[in-house]
N, C-alpha and C positions, 0 to 999 in steps of 0.2 A: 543499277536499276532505277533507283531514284532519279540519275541523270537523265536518265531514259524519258523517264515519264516525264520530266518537265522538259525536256526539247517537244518533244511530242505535241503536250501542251501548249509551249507556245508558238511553236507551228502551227496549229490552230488557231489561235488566237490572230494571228499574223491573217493567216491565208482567211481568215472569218473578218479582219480588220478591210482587208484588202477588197475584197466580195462586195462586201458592204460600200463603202469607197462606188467601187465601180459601179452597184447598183443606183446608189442617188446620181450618180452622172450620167447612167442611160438614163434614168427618171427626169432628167432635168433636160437630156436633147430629144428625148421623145415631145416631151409638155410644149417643147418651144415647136416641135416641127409640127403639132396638133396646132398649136394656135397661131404661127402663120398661117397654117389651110384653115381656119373656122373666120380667122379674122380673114382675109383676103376673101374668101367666094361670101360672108357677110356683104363688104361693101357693095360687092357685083348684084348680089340679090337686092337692096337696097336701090339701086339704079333700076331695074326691071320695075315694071309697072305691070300690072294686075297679075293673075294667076296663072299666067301662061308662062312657063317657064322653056328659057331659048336654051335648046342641046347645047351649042355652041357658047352658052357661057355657063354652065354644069362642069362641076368635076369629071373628071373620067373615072371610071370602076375601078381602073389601077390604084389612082389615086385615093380614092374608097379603103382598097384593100389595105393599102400600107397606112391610114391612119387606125383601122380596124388594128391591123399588125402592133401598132405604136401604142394601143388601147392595153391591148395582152401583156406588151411588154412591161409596162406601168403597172399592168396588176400584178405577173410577177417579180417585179422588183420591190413593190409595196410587198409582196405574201415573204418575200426573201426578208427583209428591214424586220416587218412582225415575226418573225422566227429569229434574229438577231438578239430583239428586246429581249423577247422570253426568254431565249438561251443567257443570258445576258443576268434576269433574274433570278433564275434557277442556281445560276454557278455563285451571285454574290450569297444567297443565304444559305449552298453548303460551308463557303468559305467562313460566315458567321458561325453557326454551328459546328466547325470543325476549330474555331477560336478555343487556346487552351483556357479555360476559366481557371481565375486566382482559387488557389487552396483557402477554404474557411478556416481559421485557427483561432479558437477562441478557450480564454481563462477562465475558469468558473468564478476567479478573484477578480476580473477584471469586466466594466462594465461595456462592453461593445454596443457603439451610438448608433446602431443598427437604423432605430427609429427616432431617436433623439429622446426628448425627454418624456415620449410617450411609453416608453419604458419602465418609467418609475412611477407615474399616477393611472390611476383609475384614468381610463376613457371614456369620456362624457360624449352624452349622441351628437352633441354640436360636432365636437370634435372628430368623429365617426364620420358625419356626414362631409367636413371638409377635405377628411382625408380621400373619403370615397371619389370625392367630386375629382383631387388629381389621381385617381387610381392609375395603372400599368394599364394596356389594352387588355381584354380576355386572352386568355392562353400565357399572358408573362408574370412571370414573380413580383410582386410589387416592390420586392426589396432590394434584387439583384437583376433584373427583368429577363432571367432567363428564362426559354421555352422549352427547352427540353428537363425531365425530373422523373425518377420511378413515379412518383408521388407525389399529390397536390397536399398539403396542408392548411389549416385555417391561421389564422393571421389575426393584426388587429380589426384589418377591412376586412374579417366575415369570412365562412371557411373557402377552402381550394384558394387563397390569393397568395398562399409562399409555397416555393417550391420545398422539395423534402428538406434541406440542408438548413435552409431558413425557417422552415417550421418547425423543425425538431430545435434549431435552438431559440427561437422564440419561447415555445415551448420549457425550455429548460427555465431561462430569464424569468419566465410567468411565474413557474412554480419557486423559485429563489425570491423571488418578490414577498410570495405570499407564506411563506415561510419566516422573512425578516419581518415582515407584517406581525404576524404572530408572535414570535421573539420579544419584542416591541413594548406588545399590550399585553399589560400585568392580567396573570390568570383572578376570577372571581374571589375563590379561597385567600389568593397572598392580600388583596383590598382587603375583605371582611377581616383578616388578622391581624393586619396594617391600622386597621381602623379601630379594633379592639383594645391592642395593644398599646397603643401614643396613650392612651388618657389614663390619668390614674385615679383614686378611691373618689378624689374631690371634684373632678370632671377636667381639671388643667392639664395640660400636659406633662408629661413626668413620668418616670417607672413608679412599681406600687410600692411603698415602704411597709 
């Protein structure tokens, strides 16, 4: 079945290759058969003198008709080429989005440089704003710049800029941060203790005897 479908396909592609092909080559011996007849009866009108124009050096109607003819062809060759493009575009961005995307895997042990060192400090508005200035276009993850996600999530660049996979671990990173943040800084009571405790009766440091 699969064989199937890709003969098919590019049988298509072939006979869509080929169309195309032959469209710019009528486009190309129509253009030239229009501009021998516009350049040639040019010159002749150019030799005539005032506005009286001689039957006998005028095109004939035939001749009329088959550049009219030649007009039609060029614009369906042209309306053929724009439906190439498009079809052309449409097919490259299923083929993007049918791209398998790498599996996320990540340690809770381990620090993934996702955004590099903006991971581990506060972000400052300078820094906010240079990141925004290279953001992802609208609609892509700033992280992984995919377009497709259940779910938009907020980010360092401001909410909806990570898709679900990278907002949730964003998200995870943020609250690990601010957890080892805490860990960190001695609670109020162990200070006052701390600070109780070192001096003794005479104000020096020491236990109290």
């Amino acid at each position: 079945m699969e064989d199937g479908r890709h003969h098919h396909s590019e049988f298509n592609r072939v006979f869509e290759t080929g169309n195309y092909h032959d469209s710019l080559s009528r486009m190309a011996q129509a253009s030239r058969t229009m501009f021998t007849f516009a350049d040639a009866y040019s010159r002749i009108a150019q030799e005539q003198h005032g506005s009286h124009h001689i039957p006998e050096r005028l095109p004939t109607e035939q001749e009329v008709n088959d550049m009219i003819a030649n007009a039609e062809l060029i614009r369906n060759s042209l309306e053929f080429v724009r439906d190439v493009v498009q079809q052309s575009i449409r097919s490259e961005r299923v083929r993007e989005g049918n791209k398998p995307k790498a599996p996320m895997h990540y340690d809770d042990d381990e620090d993934v440089h996702m955004y590099g060192e903006g991971m581990k400090t506060q972000y400052t508005i300078t820094e906010v704003k240079k990141r925004r200035g290279r953001a992802a276009p609208p609609g892509r993850c700033h992280s992984c710049n995919r377009v497709d996600t259940p779910e938009w999530r907020r980010g360092p660049d401001g909410a909806r800029t990570l898709c679900n996979a990278c907002g949730l671990h964003y998200a995870k990173l943020e609250r690990k941060r601010q957890l080892e943040q805490r860990s960190i800084r001695p609670k109020p009571d162990e200070r006052s203790h701390e600070s109780s405790g070192s001096n003794g009766p005479d104000g020096k440091n020491g236990p109290y005897i």
